[in-house]
PDB file of the backbone (N, CA, C, O) and the ligand in Angstrom, with CONECT records:
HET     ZN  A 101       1
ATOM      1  N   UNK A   1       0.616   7.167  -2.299  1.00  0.00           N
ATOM      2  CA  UNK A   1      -0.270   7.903  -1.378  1.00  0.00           C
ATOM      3  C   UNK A   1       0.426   9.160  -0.888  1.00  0.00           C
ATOM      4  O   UNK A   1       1.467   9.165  -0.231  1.00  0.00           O
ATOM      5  N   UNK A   2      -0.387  10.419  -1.349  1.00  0.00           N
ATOM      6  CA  UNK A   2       0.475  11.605  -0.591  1.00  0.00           C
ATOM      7  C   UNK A   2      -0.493  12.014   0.822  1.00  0.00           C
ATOM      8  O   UNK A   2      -1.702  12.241   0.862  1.00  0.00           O
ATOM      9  N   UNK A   3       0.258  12.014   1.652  1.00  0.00           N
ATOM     10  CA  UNK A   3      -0.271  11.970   3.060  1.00  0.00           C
ATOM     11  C   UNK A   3       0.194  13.617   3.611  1.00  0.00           C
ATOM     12  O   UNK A   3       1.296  14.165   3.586  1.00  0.00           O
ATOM     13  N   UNK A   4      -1.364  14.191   4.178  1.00  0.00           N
ATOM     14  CA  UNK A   4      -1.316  15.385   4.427  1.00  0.00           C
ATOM     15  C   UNK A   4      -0.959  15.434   5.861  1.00  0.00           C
ATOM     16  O   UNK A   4      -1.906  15.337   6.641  1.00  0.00           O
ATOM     17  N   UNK A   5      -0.226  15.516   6.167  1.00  0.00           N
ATOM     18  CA  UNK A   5       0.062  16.147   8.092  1.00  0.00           C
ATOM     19  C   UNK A   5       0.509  17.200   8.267  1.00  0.00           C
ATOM     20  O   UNK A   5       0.998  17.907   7.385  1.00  0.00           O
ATOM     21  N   UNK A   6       0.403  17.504   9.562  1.00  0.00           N
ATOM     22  CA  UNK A   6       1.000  18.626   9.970  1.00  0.00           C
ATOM     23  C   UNK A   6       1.566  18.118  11.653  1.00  0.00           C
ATOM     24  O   UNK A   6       1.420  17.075  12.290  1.00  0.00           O
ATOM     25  N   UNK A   7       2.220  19.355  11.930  1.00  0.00           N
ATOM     26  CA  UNK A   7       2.989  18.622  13.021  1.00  0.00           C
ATOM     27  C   UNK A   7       2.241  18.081  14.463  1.00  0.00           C
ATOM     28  O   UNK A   7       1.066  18.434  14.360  1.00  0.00           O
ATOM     29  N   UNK A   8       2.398  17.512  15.503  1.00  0.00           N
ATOM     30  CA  UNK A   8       1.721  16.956  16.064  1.00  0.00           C
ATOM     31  C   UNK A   8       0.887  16.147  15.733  1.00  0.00           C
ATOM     32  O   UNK A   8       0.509  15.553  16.742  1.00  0.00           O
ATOM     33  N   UNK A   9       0.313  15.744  14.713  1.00  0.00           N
ATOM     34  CA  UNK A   9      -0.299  14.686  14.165  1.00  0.00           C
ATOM     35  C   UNK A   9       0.443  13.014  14.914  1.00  0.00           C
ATOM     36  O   UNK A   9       1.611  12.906  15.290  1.00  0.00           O
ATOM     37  N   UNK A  10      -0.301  12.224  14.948  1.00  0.00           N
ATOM     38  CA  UNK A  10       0.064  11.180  15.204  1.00  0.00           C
ATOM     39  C   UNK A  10       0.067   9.939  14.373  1.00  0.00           C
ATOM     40  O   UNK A  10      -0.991   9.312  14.403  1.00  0.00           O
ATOM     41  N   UNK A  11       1.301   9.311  13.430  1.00  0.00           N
ATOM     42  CA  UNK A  11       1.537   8.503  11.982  1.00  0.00           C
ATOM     43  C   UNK A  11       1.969   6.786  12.866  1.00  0.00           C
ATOM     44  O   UNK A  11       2.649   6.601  13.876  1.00  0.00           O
ATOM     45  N   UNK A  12       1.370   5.956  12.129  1.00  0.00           N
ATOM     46  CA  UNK A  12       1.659   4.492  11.912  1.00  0.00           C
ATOM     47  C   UNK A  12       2.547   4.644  11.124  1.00  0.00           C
ATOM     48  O   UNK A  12       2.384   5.599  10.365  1.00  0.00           O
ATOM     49  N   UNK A  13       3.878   3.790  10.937  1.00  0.00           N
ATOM     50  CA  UNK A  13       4.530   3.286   9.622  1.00  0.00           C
ATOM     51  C   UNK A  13       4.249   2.185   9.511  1.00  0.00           C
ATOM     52  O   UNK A  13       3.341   1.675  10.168  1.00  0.00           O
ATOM     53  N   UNK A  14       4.883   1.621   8.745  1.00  0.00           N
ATOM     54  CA  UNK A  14       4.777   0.099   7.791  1.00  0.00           C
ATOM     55  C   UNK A  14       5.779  -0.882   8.734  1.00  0.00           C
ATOM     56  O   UNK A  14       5.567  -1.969   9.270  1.00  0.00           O
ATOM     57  N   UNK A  15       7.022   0.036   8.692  1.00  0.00           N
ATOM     58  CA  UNK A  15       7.782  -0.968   9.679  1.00  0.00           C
ATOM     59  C   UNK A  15       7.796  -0.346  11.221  1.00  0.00           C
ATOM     60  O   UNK A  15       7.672   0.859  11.443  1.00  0.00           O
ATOM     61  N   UNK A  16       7.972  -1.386  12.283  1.00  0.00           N
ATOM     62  CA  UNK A  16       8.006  -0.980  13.271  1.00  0.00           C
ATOM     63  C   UNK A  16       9.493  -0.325  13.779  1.00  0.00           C
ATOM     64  O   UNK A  16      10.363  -0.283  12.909  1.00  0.00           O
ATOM     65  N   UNK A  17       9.720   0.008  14.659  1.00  0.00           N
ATOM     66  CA  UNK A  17      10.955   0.732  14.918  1.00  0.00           C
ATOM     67  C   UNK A  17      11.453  -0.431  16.076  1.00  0.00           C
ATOM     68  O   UNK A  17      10.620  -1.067  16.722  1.00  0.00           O
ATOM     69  N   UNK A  18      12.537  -0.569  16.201  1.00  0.00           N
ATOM     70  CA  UNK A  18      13.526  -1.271  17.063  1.00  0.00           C
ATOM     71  C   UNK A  18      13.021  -1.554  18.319  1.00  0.00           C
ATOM     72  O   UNK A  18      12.997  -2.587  18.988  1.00  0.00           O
ATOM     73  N   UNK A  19      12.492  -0.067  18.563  1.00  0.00           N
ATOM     74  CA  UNK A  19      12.280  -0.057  20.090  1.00  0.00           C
ATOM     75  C   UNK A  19      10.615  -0.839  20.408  1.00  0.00           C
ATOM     76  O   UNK A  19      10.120  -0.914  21.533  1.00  0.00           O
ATOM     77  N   UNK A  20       9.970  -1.354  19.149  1.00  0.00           N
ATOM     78  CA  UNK A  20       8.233  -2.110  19.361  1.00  0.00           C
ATOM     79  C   UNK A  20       7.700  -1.293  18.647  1.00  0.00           C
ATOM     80  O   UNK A  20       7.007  -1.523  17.656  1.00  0.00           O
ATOM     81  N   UNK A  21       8.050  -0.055  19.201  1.00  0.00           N
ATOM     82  CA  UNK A  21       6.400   1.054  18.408  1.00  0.00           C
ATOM     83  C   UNK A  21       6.317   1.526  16.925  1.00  0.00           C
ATOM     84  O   UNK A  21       7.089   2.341  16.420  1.00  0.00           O
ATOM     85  N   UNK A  22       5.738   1.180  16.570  1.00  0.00           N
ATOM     86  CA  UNK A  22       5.287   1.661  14.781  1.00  0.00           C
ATOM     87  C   UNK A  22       4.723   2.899  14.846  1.00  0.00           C
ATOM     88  O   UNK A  22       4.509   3.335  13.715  1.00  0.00           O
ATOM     89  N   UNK A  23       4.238   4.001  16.148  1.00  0.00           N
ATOM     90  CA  UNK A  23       3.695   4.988  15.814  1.00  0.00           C
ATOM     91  C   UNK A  23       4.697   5.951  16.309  1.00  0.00           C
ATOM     92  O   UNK A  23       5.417   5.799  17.296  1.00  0.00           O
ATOM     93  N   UNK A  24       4.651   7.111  15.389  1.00  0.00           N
ATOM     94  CA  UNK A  24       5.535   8.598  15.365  1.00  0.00           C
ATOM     95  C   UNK A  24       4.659  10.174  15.490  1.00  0.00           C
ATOM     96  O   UNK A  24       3.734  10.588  14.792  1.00  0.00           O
ATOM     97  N   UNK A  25       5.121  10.601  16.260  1.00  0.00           N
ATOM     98  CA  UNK A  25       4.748  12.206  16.366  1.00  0.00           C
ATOM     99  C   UNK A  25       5.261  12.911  15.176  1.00  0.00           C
ATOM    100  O   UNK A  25       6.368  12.449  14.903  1.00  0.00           O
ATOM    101  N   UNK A  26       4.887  13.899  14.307  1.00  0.00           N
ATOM    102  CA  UNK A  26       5.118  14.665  13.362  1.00  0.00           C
ATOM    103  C   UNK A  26       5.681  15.966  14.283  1.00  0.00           C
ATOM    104  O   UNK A  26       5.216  16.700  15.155  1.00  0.00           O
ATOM    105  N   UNK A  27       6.909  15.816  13.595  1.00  0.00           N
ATOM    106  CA  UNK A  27       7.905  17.615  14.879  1.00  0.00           C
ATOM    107  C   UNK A  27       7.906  18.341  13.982  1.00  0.00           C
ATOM    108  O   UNK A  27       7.849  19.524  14.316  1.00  0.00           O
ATOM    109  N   UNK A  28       7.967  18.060  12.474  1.00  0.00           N
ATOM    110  CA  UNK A  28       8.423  19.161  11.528  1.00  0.00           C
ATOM    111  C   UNK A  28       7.954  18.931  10.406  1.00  0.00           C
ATOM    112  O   UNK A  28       8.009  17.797   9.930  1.00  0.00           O
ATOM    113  N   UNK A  29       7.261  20.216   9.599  1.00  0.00           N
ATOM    114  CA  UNK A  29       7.085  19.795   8.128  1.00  0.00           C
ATOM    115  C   UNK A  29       7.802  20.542   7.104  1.00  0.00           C
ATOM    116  O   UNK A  29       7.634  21.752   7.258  1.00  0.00           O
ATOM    117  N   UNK A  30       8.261  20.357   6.489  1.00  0.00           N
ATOM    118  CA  UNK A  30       9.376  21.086   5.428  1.00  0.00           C
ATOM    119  C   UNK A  30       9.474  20.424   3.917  1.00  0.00           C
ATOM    120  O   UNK A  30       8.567  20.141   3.133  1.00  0.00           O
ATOM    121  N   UNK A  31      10.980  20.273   3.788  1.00  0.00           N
ATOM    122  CA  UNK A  31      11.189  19.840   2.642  1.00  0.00           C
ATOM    123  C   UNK A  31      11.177  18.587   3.029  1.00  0.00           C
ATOM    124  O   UNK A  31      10.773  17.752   2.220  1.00  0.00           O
ATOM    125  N   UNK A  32      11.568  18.208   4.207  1.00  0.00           N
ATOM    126  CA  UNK A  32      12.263  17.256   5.229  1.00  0.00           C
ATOM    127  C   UNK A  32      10.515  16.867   6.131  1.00  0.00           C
ATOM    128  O   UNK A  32       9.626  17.689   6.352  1.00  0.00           O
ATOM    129  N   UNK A  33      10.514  16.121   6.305  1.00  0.00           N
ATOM    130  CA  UNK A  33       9.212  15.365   7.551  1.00  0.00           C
ATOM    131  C   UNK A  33      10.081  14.874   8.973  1.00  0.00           C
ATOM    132  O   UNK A  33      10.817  13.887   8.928  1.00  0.00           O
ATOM    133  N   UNK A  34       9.921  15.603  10.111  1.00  0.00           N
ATOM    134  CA  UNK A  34      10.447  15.370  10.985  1.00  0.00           C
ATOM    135  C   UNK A  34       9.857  14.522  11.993  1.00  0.00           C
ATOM    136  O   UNK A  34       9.517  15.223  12.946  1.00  0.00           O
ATOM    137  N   UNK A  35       9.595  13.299  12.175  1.00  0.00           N
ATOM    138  CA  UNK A  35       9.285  12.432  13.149  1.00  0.00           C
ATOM    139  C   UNK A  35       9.844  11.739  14.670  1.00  0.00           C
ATOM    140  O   UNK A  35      10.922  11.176  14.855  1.00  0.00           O
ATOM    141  N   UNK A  36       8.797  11.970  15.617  1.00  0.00           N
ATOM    142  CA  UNK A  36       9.943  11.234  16.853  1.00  0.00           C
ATOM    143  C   UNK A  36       8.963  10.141  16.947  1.00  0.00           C
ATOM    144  O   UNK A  36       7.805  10.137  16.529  1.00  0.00           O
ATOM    145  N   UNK A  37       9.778   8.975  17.721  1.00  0.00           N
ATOM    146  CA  UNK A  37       9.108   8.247  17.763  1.00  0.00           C
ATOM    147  C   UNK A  37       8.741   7.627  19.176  1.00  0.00           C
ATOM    148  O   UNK A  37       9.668   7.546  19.982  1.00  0.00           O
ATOM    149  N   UNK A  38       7.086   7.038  19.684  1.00  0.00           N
ATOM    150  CA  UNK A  38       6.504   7.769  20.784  1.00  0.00           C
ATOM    151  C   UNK A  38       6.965   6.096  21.436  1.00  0.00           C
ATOM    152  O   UNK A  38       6.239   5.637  22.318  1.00  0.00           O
ATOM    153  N   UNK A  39       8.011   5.376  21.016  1.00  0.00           N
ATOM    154  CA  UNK A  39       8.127   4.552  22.130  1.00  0.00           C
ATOM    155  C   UNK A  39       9.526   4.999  22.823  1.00  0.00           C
ATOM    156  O   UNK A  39       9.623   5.089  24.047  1.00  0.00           O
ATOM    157  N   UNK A  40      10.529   5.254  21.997  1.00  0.00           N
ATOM    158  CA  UNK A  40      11.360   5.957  22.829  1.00  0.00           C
ATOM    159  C   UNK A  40      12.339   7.099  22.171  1.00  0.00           C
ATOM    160  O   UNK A  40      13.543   7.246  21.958  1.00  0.00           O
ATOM    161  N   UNK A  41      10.940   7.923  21.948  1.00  0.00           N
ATOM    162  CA  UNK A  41      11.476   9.174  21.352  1.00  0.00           C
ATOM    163  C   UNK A  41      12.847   9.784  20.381  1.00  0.00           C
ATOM    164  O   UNK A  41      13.378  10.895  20.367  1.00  0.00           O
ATOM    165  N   UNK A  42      13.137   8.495  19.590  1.00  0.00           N
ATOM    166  CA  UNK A  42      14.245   8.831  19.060  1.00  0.00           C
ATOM    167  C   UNK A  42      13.885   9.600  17.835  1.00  0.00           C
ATOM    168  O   UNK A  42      12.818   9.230  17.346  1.00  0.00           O
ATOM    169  N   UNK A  43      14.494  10.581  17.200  1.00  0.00           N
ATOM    170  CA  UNK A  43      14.024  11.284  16.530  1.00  0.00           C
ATOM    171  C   UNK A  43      14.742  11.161  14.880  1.00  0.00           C
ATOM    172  O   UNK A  43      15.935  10.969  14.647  1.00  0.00           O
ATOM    173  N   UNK A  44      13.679  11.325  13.900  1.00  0.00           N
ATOM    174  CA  UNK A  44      14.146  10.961  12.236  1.00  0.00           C
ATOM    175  C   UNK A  44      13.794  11.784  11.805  1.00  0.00           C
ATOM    176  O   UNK A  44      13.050  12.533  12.437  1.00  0.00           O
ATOM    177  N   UNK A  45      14.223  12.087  10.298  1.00  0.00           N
ATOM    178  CA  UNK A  45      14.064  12.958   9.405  1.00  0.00           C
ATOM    179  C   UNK A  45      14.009  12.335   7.713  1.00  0.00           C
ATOM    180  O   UNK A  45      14.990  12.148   6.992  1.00  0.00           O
ATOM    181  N   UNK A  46      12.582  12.098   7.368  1.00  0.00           N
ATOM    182  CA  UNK A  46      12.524  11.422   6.152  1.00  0.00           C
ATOM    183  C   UNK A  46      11.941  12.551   5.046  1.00  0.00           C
ATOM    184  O   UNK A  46      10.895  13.198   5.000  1.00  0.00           O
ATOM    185  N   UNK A  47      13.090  12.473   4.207  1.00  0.00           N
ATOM    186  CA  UNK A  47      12.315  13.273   2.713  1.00  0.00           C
ATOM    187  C   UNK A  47      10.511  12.954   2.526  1.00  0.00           C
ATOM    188  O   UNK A  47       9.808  12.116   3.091  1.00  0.00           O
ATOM    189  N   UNK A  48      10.311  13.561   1.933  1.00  0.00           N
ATOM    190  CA  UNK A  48       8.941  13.743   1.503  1.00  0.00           C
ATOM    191  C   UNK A  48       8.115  12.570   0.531  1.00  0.00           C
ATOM    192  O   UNK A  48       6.910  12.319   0.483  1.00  0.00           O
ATOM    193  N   UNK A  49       9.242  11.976  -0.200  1.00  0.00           N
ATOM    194  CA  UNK A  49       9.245  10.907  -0.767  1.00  0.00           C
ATOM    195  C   UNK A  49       8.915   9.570   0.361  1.00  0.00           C
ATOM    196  O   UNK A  49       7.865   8.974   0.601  1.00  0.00           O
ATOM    197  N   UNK A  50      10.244   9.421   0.884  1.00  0.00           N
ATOM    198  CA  UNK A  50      10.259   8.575   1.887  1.00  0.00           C
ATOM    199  C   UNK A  50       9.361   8.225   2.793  1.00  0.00           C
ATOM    200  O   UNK A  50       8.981   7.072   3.000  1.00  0.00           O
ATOM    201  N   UNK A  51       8.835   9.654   3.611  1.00  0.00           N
ATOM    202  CA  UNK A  51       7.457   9.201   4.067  1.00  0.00           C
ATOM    203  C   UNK A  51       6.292   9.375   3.284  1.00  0.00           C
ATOM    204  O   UNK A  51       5.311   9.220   4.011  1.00  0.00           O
ATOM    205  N   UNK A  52       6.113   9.518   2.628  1.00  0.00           N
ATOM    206  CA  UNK A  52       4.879   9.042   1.561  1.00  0.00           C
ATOM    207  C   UNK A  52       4.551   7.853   1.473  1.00  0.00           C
ATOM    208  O   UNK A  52       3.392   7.443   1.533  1.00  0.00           O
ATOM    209  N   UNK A  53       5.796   7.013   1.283  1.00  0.00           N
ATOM    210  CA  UNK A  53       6.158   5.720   1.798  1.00  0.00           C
ATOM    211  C   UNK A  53       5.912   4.656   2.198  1.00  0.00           C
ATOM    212  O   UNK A  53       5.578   3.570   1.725  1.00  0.00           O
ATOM    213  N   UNK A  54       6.230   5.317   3.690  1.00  0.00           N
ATOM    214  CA  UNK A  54       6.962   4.608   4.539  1.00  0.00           C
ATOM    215  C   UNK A  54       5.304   4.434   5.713  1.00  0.00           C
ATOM    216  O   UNK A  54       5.137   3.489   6.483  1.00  0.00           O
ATOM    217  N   UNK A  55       4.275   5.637   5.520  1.00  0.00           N
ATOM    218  CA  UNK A  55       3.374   5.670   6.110  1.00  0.00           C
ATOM    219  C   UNK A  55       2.563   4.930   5.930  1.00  0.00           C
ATOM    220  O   UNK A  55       1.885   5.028   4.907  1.00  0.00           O
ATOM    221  N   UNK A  56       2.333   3.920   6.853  1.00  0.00           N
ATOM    222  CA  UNK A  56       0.316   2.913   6.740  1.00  0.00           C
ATOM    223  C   UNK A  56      -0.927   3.825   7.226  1.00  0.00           C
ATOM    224  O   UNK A  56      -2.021   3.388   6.871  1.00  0.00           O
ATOM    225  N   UNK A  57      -0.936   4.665   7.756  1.00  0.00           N
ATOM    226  CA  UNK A  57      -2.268   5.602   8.513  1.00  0.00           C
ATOM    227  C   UNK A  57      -1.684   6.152   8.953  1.00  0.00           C
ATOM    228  O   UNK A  57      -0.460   6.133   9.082  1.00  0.00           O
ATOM    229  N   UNK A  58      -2.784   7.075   9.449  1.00  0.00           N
ATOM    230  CA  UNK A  58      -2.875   8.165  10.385  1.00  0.00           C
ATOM    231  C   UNK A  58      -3.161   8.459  11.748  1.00  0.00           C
ATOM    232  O   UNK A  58      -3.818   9.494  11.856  1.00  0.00           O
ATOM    233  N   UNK A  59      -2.958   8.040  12.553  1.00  0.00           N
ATOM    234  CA  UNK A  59      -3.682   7.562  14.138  1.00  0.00           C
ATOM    235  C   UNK A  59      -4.514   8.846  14.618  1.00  0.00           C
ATOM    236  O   UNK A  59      -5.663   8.641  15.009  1.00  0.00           O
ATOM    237  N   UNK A  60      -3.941  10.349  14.615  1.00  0.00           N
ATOM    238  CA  UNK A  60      -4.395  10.967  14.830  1.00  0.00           C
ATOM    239  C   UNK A  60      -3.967  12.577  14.696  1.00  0.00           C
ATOM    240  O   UNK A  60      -2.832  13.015  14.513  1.00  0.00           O
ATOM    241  N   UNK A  61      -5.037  13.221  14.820  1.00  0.00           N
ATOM    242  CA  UNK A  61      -4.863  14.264  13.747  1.00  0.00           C
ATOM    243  C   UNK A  61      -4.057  15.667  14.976  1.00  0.00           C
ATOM    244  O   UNK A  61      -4.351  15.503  16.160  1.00  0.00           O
ATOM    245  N   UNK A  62      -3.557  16.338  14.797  1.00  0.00           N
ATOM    246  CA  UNK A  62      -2.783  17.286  16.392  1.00  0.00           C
ATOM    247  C   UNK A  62      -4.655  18.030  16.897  1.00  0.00           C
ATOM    248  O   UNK A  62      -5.543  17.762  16.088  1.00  0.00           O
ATOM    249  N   UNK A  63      -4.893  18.526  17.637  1.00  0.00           N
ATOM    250  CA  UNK A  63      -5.999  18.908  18.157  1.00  0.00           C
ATOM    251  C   UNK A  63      -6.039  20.162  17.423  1.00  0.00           C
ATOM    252  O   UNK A  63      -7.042  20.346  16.733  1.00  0.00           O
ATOM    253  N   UNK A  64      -4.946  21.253  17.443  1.00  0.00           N
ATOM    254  CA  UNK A  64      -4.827  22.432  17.131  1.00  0.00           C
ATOM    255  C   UNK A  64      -4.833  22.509  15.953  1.00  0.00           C
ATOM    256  O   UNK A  64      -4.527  23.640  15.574  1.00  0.00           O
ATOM    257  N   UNK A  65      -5.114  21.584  14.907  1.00  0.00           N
ATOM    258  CA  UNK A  65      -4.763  21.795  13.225  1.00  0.00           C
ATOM    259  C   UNK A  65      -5.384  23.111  13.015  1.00  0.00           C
ATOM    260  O   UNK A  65      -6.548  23.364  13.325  1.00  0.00           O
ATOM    261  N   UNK A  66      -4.563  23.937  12.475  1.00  0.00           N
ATOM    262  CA  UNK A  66      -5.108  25.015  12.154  1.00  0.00           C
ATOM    263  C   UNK A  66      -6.279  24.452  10.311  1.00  0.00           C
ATOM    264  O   UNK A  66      -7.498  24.428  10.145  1.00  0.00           O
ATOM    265  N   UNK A  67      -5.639  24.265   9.775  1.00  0.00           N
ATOM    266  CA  UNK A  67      -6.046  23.635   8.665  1.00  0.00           C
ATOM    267  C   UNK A  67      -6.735  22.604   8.583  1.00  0.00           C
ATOM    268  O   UNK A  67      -6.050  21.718   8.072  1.00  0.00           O
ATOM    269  N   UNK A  68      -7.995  22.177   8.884  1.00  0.00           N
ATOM    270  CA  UNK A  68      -8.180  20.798   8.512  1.00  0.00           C
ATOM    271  C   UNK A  68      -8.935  20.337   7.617  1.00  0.00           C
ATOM    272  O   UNK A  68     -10.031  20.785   7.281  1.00  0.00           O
ATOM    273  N   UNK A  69      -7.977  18.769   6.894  1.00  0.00           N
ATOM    274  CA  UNK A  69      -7.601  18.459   5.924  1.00  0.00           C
ATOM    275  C   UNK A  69      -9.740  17.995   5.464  1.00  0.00           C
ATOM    276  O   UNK A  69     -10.627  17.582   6.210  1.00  0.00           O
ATOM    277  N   UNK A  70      -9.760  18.371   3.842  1.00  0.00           N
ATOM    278  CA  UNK A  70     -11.313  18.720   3.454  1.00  0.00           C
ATOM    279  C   UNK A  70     -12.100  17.334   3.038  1.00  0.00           C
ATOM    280  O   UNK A  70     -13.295  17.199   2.778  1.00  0.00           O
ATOM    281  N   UNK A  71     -11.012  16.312   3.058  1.00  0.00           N
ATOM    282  CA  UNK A  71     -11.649  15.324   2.801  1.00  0.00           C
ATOM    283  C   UNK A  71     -11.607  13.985   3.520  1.00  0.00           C
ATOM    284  O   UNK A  71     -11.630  12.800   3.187  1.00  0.00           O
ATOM    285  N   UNK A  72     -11.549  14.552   4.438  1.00  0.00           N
ATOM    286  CA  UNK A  72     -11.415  13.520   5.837  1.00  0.00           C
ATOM    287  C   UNK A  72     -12.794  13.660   6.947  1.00  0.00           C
ATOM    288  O   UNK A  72     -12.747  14.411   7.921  1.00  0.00           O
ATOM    289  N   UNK A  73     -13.629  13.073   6.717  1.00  0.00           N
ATOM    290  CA  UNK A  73     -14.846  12.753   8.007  1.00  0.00           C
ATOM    291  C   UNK A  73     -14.171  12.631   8.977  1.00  0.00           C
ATOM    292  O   UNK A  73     -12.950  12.491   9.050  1.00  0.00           O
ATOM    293  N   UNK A  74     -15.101  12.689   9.948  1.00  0.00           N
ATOM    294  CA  UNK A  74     -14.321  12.477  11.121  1.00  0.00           C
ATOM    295  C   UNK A  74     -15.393  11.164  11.630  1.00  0.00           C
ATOM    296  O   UNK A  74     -16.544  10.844  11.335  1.00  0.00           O
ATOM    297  N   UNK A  75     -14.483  10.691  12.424  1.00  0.00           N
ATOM    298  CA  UNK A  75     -14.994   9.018  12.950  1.00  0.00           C
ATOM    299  C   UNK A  75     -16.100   8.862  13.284  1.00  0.00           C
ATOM    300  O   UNK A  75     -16.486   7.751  13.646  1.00  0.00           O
TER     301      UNK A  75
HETATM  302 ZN    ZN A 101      11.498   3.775  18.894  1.00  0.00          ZN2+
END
């Protein structure tokens, strides 16, 4: 699954993180996917591969998407 985000977006992973929460803020998009994570903000950096991944959904999309993605209805 290649998963389109952009930053501020709000991502589920597959595994949960240490701290309970399975969901991450998108900080950066690059070569690199920069994620913090919204239970106690610790912050990662997964190749492009990796989160392709590592992602189960999408929780929510940043408000400001300049771009938004063409094949996504909205709820
Ligand atoms: Zn955490």
């Amino acid at each position: 699954m290649l998963w389109d985000v952009h930053p501020g977006d709000i991502v589920e992973l597959r595994k949960q993180h240490p701290c309970g929460s399975s969901q991450w803020t998108v900080t950066r998009i690059g070569a690199d996917i920069g994620l913090k994570c919204l239970g106690c903000a610790h912050r990662v950096m997964l190749t492009r591969g990796d989160f392709n991944k590592r992602v189960k959904k999408i929780i929510a999309r940043a408000a400001n998407a300049a771009q938004a993605p063409p094949a996504m209805p909205e709820p």
